[in-house]
N, CA, C and O atoms as CSV, one atom per row, in Angstrom:
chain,resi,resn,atom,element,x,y,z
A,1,UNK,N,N,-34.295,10.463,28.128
A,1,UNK,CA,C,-34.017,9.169,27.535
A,1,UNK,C,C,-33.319,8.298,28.581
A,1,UNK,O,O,-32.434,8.686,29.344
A,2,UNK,N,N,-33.744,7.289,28.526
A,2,UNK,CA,C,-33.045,5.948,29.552
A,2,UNK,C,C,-32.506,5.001,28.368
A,2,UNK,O,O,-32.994,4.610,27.307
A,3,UNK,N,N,-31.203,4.798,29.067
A,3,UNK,CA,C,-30.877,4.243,28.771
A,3,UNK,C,C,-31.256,2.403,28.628
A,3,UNK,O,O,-30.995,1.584,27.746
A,4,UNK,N,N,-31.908,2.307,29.825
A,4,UNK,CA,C,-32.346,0.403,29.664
A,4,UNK,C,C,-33.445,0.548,28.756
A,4,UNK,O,O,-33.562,-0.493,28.109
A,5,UNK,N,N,-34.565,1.675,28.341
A,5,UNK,CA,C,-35.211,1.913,27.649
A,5,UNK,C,C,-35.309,1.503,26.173
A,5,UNK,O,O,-36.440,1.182,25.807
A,6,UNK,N,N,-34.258,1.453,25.195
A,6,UNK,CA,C,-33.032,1.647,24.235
A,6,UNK,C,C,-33.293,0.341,23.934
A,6,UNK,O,O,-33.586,-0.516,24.768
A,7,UNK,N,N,-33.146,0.095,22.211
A,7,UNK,CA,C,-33.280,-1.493,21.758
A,7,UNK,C,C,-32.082,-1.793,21.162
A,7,UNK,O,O,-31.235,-0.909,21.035
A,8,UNK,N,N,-31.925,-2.705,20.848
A,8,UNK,CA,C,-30.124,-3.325,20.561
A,8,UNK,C,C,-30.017,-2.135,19.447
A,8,UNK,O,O,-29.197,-1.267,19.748
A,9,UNK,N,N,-30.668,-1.956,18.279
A,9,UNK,CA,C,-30.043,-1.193,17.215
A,9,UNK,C,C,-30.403,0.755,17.449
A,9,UNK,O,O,-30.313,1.698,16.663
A,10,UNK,N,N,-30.750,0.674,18.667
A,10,UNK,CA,C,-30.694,2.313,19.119
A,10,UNK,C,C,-29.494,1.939,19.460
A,10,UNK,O,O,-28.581,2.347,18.742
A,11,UNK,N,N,-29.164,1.100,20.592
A,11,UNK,CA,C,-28.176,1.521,21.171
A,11,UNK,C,C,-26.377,1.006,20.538
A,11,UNK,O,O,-25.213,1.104,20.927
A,12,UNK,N,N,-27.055,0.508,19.495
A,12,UNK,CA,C,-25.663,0.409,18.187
A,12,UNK,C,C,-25.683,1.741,17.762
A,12,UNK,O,O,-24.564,2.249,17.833
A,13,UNK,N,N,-26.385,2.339,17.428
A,13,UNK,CA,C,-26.401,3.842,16.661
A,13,UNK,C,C,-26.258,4.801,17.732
A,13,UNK,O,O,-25.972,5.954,17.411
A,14,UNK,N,N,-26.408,4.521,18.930
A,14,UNK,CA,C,-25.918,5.753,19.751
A,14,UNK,C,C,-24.108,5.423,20.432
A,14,UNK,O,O,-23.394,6.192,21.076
A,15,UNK,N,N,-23.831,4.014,19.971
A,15,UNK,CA,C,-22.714,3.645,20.195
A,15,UNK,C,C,-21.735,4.310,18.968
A,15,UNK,O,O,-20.622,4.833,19.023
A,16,UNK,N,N,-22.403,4.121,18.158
A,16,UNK,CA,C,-21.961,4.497,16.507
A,16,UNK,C,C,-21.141,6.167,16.452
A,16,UNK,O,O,-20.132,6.688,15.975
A,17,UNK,N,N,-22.427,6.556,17.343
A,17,UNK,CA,C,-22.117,8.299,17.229
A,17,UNK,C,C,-21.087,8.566,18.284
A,17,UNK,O,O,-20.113,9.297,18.106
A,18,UNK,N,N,-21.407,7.821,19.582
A,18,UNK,CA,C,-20.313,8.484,20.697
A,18,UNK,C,C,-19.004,7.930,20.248
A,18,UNK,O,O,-18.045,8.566,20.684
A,19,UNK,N,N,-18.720,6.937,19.510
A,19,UNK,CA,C,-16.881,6.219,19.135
A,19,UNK,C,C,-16.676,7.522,17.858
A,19,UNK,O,O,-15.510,7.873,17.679
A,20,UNK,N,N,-17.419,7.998,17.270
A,20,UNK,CA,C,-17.285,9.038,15.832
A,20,UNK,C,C,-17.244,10.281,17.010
A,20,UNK,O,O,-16.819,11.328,16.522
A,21,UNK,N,N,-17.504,10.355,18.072
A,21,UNK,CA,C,-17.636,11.881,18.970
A,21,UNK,C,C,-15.843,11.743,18.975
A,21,UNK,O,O,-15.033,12.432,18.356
A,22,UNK,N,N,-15.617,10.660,19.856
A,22,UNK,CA,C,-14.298,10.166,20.624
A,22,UNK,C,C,-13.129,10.402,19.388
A,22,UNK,O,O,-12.043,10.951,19.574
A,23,UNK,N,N,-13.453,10.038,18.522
A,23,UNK,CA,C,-12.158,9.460,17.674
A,23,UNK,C,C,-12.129,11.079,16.854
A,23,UNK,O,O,-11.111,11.107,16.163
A,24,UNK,N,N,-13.004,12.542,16.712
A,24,UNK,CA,C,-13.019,13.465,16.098
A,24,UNK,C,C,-12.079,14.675,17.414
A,24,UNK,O,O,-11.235,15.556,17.254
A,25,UNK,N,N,-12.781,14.114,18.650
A,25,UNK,CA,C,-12.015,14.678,20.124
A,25,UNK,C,C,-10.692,14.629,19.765
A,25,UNK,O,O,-10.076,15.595,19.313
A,26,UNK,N,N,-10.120,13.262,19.997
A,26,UNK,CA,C,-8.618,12.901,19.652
A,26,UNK,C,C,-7.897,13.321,18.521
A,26,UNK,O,O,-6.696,13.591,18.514
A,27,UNK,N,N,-8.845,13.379,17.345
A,27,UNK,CA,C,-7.600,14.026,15.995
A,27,UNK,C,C,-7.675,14.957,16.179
A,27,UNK,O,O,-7.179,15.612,15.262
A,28,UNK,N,N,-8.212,15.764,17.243
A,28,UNK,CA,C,-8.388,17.737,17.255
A,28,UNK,C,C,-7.003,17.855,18.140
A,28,UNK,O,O,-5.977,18.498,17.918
A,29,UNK,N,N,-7.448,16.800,19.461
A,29,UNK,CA,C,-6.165,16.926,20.555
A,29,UNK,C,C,-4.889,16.596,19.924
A,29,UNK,O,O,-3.922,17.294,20.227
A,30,UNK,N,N,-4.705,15.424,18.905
A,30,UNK,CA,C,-3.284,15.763,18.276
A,30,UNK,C,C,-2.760,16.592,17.447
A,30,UNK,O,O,-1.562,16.798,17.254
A,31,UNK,N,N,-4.213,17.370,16.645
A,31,UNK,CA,C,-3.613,18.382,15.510
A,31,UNK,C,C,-3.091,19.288,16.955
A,31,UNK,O,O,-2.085,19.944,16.684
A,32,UNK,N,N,-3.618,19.491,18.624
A,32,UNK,CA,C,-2.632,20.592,18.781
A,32,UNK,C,C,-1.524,19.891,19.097
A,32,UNK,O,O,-0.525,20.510,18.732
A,33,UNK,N,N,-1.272,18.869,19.617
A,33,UNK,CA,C,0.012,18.568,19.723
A,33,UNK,C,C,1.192,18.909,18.767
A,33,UNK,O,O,2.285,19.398,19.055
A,34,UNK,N,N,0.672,18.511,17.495
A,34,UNK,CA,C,1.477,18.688,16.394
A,34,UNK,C,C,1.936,19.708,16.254
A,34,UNK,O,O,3.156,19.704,16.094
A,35,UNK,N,N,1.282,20.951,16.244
A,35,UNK,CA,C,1.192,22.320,15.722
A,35,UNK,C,C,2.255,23.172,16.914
A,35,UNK,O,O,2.695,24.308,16.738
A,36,UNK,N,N,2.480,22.426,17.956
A,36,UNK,CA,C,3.221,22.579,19.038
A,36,UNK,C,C,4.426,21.993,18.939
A,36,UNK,O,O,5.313,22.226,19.760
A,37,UNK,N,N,4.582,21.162,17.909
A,37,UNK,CA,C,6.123,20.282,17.994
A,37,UNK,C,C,6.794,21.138,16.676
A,37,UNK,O,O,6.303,21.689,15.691
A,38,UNK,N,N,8.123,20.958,17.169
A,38,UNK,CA,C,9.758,21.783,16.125
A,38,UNK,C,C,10.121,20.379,16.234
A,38,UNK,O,O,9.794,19.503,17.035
A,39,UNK,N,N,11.194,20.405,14.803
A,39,UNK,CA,C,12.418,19.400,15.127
A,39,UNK,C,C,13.695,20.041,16.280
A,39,UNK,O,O,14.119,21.182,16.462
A,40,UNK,N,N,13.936,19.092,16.730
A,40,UNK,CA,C,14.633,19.649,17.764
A,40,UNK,C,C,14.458,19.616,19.230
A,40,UNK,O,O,15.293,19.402,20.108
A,41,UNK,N,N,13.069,19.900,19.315
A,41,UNK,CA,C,11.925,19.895,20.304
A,41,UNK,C,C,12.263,18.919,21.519
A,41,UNK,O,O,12.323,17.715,21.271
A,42,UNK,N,N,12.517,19.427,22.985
A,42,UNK,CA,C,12.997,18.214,23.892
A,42,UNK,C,C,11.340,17.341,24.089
A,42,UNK,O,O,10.537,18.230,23.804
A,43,UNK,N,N,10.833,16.541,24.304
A,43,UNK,CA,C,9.739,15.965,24.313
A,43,UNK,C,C,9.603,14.567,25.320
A,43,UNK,O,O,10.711,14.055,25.479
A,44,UNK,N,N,8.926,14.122,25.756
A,44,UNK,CA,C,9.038,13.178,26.487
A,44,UNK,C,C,7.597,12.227,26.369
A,44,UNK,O,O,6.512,12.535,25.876
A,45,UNK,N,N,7.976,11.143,26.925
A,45,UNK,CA,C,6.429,9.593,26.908
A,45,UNK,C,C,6.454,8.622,27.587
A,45,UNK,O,O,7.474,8.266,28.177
A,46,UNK,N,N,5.412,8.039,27.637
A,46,UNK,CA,C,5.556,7.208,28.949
A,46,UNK,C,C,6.158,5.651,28.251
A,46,UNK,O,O,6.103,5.665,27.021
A,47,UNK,N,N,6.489,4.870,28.612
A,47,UNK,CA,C,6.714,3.248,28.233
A,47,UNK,C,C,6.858,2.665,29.213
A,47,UNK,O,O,7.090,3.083,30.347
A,48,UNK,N,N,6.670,1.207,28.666
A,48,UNK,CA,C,6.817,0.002,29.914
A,48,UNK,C,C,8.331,0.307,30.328
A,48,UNK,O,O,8.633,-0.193,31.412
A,49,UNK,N,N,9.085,0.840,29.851
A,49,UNK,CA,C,10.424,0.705,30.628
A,49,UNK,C,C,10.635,2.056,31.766
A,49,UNK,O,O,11.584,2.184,32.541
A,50,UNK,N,N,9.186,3.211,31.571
A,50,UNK,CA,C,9.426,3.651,32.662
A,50,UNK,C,C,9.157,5.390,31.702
A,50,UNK,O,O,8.575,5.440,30.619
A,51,UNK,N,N,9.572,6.289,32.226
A,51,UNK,CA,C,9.536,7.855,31.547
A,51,UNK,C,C,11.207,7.887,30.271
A,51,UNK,O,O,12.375,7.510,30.367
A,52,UNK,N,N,10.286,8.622,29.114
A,52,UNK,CA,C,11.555,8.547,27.918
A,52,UNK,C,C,11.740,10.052,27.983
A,52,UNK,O,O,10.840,10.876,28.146
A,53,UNK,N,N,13.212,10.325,27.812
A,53,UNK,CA,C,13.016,11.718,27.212
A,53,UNK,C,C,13.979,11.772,25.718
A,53,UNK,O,O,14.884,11.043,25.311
A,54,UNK,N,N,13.537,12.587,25.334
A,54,UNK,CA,C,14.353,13.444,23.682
A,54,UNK,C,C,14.022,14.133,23.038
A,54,UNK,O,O,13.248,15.058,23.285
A,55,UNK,N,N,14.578,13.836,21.925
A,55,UNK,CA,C,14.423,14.855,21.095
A,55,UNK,C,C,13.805,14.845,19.710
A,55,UNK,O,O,14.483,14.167,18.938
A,56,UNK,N,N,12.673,15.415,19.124
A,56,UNK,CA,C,12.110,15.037,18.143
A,56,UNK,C,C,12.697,14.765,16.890
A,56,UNK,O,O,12.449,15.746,16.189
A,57,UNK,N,N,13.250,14.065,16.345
A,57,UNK,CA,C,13.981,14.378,14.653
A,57,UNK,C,C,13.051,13.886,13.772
A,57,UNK,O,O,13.592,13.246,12.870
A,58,UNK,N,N,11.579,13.956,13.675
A,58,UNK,CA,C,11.002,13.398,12.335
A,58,UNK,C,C,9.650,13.456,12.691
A,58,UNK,O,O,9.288,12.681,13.577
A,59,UNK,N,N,8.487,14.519,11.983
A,59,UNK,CA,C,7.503,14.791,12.569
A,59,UNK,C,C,6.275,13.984,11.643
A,59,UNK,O,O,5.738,14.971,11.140
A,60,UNK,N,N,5.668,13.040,11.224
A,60,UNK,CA,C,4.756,12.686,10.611
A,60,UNK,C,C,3.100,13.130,10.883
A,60,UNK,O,O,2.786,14.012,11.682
A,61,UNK,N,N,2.082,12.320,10.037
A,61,UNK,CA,C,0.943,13.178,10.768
A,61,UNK,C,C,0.336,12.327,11.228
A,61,UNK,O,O,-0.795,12.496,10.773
A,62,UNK,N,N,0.320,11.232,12.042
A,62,UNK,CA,C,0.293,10.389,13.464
A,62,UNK,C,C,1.186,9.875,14.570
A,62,UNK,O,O,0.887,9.370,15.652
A,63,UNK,N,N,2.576,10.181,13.920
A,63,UNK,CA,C,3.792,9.782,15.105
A,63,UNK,C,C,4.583,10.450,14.931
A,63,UNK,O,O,4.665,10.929,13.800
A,64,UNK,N,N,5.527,10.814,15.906
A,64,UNK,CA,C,7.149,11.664,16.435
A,64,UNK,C,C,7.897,10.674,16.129
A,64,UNK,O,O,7.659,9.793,16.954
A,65,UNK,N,N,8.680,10.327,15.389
A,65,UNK,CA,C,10.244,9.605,15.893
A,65,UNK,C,C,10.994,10.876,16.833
A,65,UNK,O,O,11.163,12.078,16.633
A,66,UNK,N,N,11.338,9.944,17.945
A,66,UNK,CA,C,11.804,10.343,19.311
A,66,UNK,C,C,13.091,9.934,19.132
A,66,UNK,O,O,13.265,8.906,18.478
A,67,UNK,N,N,14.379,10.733,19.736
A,67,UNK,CA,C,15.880,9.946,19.640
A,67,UNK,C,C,15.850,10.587,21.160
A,67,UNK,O,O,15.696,11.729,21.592
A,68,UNK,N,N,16.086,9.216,21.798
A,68,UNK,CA,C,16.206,9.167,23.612
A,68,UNK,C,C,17.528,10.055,23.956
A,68,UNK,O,O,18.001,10.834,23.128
A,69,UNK,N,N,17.891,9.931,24.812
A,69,UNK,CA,C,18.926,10.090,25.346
A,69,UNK,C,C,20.394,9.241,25.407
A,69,UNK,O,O,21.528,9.531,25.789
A,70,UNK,N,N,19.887,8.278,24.941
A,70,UNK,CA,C,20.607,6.659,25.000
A,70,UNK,C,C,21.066,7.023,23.761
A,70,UNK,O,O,22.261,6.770,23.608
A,71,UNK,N,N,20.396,7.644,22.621
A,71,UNK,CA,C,20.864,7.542,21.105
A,71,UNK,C,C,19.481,6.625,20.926
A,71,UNK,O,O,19.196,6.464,19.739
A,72,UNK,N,N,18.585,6.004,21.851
A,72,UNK,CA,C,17.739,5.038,20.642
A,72,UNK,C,C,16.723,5.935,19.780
A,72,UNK,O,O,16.597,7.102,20.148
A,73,UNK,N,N,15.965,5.484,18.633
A,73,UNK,CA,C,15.188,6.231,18.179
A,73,UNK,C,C,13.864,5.276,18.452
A,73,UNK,O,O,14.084,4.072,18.583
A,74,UNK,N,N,12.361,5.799,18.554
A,74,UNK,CA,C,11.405,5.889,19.231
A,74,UNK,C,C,10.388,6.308,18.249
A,74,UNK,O,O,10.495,7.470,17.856
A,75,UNK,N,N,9.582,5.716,17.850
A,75,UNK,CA,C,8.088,5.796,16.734
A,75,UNK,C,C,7.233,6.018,17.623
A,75,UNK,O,O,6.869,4.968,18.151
A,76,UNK,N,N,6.591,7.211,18.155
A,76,UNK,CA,C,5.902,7.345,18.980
A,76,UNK,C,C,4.206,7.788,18.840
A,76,UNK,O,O,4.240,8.896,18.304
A,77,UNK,N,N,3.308,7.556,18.990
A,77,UNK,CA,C,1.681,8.217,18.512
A,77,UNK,C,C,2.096,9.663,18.998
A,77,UNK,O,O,2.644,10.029,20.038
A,78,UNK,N,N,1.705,10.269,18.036
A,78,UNK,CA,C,1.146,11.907,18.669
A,78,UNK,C,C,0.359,12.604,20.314
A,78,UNK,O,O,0.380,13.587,21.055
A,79,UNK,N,N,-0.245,11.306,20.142
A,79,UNK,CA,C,-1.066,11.329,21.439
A,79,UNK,C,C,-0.092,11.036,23.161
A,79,UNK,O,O,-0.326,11.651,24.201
A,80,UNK,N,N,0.885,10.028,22.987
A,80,UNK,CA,C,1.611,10.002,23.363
A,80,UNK,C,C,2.953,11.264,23.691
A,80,UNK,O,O,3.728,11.427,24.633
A,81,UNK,N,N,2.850,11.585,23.110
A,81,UNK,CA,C,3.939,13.069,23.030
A,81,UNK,C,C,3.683,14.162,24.243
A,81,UNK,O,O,2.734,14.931,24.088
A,82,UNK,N,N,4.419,14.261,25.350
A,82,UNK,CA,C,4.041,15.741,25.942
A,82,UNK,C,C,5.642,16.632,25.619
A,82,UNK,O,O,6.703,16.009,25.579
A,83,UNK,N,N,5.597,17.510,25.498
A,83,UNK,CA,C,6.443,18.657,24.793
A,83,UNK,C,C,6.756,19.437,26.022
A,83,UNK,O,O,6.061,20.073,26.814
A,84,UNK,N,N,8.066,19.176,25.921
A,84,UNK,CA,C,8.627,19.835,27.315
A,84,UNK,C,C,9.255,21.239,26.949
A,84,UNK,O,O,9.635,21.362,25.785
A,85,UNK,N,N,9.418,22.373,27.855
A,85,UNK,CA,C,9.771,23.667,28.056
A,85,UNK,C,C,11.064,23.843,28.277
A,85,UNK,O,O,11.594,23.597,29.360
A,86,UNK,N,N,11.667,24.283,27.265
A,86,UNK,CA,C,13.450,24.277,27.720
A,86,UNK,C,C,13.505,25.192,28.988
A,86,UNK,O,O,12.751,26.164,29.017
A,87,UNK,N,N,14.198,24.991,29.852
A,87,UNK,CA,C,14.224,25.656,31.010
A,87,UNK,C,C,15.461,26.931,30.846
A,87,UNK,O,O,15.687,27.696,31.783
């Protein structure tokens, strides 16, 4: 199959299927995130102000509330979340 081949409403329906591929990828990659997070949990994310770190206090089933280091608290996507290893 070629792609320039493809008429506007193939290539809506093959658009259709790869955003339904993408978006089934991602809720798999956060159920593991999730299944990986404790309260308590040191955790860290990226933001415009640069790398956050803390601590998880509130686990929902699309975002972490994050409490920084500062004391701020932090509504964060799941996807966003990497889960750090107490040393």
């Amino acid at each position: 199959m070629r792609i320039d081949d493809l008429t506007i409403d193939e290539l809506l329906e093959l658009n259709k299927l790869i955003c339904r591929r993408i978006e089934e990828l991602q809720a798999r990659q956060e159920l593991g995130v999730l299944s990986r997070l404790n309260l308590g949990q040191a955790v860290s994310f990226e933001t415009r102000e640069g790398q956050i770190f803390g601590r998880v206090i509130k686990i929902n089933r699309k975002t972490v509330v994050v409490q920084s280091e500062d004391q701020r608290q932090w509504k964060v996507s799941v996807a966003l979340i990497q889960p750090l290893h107490d040393v």
